[in-house]
LODRENBA-640327 format. One line per field, with one value per residue (C-alpha): residue number from 1; residue in three letters; x, y, z. Coordinates in pm, 1 decimal. Example, Ala and Ser with C-alpha at 12.3 -4.5 7.8 and 13.67 -1.06 7.14 Angstrom:
2
num (1, 2) $
residu (ALA, SER) $
u (1230.0, 1367.0) $
v (-450.0, -106.0) $
w (780.0, 714.0) $
END
This chain:
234
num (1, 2, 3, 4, 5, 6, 7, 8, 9, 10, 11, 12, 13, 14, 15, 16, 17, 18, 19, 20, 21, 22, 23, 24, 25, 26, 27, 28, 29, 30, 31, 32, 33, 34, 35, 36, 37, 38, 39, 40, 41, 42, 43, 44, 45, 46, 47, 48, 49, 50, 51, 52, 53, 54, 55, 56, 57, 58, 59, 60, 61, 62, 63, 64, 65, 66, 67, 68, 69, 70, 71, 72, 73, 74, 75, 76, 77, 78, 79, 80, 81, 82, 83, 84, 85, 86, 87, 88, 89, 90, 91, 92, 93, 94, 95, 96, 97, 98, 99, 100, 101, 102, 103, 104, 105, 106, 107, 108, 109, 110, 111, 112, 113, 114, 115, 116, 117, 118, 119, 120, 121, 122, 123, 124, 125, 126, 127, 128, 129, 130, 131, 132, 133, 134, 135, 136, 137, 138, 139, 140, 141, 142, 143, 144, 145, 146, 147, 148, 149, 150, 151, 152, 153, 154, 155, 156, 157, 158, 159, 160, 161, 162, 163, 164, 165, 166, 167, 168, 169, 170, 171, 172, 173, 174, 175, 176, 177, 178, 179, 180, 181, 182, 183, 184, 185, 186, 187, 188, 189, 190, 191, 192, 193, 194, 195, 196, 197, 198, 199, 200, 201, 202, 203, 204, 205, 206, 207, 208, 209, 210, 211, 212, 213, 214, 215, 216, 217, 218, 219, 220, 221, 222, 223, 224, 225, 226, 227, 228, 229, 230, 231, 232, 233, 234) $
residu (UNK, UNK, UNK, UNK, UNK, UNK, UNK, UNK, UNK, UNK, UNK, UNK, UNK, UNK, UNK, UNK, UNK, UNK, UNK, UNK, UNK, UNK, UNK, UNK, UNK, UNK, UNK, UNK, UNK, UNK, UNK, UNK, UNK, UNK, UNK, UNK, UNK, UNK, UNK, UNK, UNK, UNK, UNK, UNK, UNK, UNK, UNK, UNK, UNK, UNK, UNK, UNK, UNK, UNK, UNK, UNK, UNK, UNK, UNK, UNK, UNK, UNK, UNK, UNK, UNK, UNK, UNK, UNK, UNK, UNK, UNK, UNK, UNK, UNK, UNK, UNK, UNK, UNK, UNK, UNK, UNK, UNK, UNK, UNK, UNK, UNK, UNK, UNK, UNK, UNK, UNK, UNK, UNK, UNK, UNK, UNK, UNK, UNK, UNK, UNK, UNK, UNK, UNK, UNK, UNK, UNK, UNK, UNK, UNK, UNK, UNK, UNK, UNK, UNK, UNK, UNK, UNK, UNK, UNK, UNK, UNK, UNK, UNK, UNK, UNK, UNK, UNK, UNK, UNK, UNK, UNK, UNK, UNK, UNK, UNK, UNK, UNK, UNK, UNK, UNK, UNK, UNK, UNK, UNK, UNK, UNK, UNK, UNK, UNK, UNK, UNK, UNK, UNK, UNK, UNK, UNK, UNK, UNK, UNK, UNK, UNK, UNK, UNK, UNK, UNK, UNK, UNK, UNK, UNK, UNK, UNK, UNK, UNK, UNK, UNK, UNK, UNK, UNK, UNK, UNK, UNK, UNK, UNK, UNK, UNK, UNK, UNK, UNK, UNK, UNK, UNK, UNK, UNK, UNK, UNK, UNK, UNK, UNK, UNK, UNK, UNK, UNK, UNK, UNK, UNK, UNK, UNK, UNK, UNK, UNK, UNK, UNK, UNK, UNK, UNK, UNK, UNK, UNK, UNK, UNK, UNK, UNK, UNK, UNK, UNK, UNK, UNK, UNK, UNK, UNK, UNK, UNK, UNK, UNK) $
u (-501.9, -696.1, -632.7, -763.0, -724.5, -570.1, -581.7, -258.8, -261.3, -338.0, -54.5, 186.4, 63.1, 185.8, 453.4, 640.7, 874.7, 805.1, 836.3, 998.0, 1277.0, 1328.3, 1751.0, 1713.2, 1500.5, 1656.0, 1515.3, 1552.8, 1876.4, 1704.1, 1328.2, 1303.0, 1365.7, 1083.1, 797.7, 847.0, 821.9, 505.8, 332.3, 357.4, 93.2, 204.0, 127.9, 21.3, 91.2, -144.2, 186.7, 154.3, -229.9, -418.0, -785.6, -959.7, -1165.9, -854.0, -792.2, -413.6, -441.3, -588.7, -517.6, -690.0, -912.9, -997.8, -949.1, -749.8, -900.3, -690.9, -927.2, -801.4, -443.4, -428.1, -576.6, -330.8, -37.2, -188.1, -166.9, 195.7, 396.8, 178.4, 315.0, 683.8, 677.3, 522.9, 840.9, 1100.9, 1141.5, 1249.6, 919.6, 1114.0, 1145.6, 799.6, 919.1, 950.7, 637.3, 482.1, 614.8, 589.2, 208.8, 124.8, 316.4, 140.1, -211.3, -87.2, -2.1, -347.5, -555.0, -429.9, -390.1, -822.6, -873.9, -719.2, -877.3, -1217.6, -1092.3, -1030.2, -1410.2, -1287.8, -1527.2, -1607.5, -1926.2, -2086.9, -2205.9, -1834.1, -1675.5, -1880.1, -1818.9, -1450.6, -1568.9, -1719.1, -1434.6, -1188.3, -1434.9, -1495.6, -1109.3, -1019.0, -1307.0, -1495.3, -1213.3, -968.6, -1179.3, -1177.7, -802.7, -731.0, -973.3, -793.9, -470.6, -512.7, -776.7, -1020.4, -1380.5, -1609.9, -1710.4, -1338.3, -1232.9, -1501.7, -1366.8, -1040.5, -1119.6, -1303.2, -976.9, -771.9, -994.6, -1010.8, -620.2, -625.8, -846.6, -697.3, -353.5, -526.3, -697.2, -366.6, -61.7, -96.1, 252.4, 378.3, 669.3, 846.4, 1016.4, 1313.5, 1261.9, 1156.2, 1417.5, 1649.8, 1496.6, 1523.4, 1890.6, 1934.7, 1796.1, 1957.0, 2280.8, 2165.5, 2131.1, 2173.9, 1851.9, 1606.2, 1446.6, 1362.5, 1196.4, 858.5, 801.6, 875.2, 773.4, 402.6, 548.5, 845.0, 612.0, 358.3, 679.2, 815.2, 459.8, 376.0, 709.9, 681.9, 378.2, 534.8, 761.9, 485.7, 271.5, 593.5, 612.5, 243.8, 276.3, 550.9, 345.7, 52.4, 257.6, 403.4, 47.8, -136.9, -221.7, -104.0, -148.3, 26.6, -144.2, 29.4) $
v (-1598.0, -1432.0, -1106.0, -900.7, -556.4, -249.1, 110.0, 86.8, -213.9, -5.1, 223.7, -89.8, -282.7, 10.3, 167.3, -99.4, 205.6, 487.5, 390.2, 18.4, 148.7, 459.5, 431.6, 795.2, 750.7, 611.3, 429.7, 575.2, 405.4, 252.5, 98.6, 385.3, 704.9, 515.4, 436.1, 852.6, 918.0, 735.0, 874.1, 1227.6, 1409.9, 1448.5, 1748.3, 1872.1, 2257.4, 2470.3, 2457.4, 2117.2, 2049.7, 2131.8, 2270.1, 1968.7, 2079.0, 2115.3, 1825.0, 1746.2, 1450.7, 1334.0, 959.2, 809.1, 1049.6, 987.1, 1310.5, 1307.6, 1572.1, 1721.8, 1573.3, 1241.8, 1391.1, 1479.6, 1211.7, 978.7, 1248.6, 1227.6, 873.1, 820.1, 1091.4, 944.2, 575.7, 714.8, 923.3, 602.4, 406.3, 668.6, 782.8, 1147.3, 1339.0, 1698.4, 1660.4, 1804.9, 1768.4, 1381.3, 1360.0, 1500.6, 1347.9, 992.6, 1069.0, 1129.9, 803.2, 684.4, 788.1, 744.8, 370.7, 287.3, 443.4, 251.9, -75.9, 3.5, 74.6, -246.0, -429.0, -297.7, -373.8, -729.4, -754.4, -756.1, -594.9, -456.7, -325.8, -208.1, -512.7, -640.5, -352.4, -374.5, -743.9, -632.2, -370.8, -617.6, -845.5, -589.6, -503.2, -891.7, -903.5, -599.8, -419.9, -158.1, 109.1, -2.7, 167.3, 468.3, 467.1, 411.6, 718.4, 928.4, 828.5, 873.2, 1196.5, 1035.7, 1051.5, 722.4, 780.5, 819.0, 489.6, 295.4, 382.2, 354.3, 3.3, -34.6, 30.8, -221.4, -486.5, -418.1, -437.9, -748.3, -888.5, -790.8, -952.8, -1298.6, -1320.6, -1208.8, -1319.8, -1676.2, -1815.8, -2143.1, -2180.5, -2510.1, -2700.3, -2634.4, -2220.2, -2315.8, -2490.6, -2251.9, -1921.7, -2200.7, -2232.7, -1876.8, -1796.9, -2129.4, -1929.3, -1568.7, -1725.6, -2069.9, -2025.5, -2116.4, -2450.0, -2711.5, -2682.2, -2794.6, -2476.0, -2228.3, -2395.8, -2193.8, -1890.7, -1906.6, -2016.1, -1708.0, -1509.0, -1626.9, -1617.3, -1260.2, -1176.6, -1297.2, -1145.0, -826.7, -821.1, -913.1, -643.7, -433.3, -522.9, -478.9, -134.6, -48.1, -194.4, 36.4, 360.3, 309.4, 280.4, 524.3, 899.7, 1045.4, 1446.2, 1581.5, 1921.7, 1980.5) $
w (-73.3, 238.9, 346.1, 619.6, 459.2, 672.0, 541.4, 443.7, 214.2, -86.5, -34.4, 51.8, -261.2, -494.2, -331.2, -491.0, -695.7, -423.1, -27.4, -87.7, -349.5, -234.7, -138.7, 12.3, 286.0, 584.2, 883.1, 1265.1, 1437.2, 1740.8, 1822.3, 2035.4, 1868.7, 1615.3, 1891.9, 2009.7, 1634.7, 1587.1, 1890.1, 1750.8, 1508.4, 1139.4, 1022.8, 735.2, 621.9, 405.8, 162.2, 160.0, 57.8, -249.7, -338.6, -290.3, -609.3, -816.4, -1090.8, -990.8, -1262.7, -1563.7, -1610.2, -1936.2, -1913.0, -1573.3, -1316.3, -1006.1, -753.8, -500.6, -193.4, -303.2, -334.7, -16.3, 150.6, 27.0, 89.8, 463.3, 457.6, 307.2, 483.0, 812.7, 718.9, 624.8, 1014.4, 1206.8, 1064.1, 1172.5, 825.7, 742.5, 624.3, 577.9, 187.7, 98.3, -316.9, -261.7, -77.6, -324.4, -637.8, -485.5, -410.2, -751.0, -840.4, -549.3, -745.6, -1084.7, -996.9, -795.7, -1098.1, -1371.0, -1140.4, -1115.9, -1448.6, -1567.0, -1267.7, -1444.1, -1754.5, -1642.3, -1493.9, -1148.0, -917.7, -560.7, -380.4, -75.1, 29.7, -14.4, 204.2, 464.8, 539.8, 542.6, 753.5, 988.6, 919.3, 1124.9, 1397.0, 1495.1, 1509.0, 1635.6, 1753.8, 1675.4, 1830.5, 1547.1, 1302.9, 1492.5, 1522.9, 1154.9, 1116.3, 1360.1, 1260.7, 836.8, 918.8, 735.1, 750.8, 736.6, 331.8, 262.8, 465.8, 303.6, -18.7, 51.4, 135.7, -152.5, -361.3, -115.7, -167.3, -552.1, -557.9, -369.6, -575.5, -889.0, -782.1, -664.7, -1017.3, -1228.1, -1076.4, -999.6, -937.2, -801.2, -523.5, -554.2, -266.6, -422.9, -363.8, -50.2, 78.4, -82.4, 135.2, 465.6, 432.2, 401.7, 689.0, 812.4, 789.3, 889.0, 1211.5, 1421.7, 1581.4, 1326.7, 1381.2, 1158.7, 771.6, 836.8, 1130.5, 878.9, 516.5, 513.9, 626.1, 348.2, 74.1, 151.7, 143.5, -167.6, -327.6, -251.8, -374.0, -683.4, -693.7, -647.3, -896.8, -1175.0, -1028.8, -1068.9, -1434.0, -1533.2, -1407.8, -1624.3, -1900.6, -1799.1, -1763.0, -2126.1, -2284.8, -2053.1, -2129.0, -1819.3, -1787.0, -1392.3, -1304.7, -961.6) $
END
């Protein structure tokens, strides 16, 4: 399973208990009230940030430092605001970015664990990857956008492409016609519109893949949660 890999994937990939569940946050009522949202700067208060020196967690034995705290709190309360999503509740936004880092940390240890590995060389054909489809100005707007410098995107993507990788090599699942087929008639009945099985069947069995993939992602995080050592300092 190809990917071209966004900033965001990372945070998408493991919000599956923070931004995804969360039945408290609500979405803007109309398209429009959402585009003027996402045109405006989020900003970020001195309350809200940490000393980037400051170990905010200690996972395994592995320390969480508050520049990587805040980058991702950046990043999420950024994604939450370009969605029309209420960013006011600075306890949530922080509590759901250390789940945020707690969840990516032990999703990379046990990616290491499994032998899975990134490098440069692999970053920077991702790298390349975006500016041959993009161009080179969507690199600049991510960085603009998430307030991140060039070291931090790089590793950033370094983490998305370790995630991705880690969920191609341990969650292989199979979609049968019959799941297929089943997700066709339901949208079939959602609205008269659709057209016939073979225009949708790729797009339904990606859909149906990835979401099983989800929820065994989901589950292996549990598992790694109830054997971790994990020490919050924030």
């Amino acid at each position: 399973m190809k990917k071209r890999i966004l900033l965001i994937t990372a945070l998408f990939l493991t919000l599956l208990l923070a931004a995804c569940n969360n039945d408290d946050t609500e979405k803007a009522d109309d398209n429009k009230d959402t585009e003027e949202q996402a045109t405006e700067t989020v900003e970020i208060s001195d309350e809200e940030k940490v000393d980037n020196d400051s170990v905010v967690l200690n996972i395994n034995g592995t320390e969480i430092n508050g520049a990587k705290y805040n980058n991702v709190y950046k990043q999420y309360k950024t994604m939450l605001h370009m969605y029309g999503q209420d960013v006011s509740d600075l306890d949530m936004l922080k509590d759901e970015t250390v789940l945020i880092l707690t969840e990516q940390e032990l999703i990379r240890q046990d990616a290491l664990d499994s032998g899975i590995e990134v490098t440069e060389e692999d970053a920077q054909e991702e790298i390349d990857n975006i500016i041959e489809t993009n161009g080179e100005e969507a690199i600049q707007t991510m960085l603009e956008e998430y307030d991140l410098s060039e070291e931090q995107f790089r590793e950033q993507l370094m983490d998305d492409l370790l995630m991705v990788r880690y969920i191609e090599s341990e969650f292989t699942v199979e979609v049968t016609d019959e799941e297929v087929e089943e997700q066709y008639n339901q949208m079939k009945e959602q609205s008269e519109e659709v057209g016939e099985l073979q225009e949708y069947e790729e797009l339904i069995r990606q859909s149906v893949m990835e979401q099983k993939q989800r929820e065994m992602l989901e589950a292996r995080i549990e598992e790694l949660k109830e054997e971790a050592e994990i020490e919050t300092l924030i």
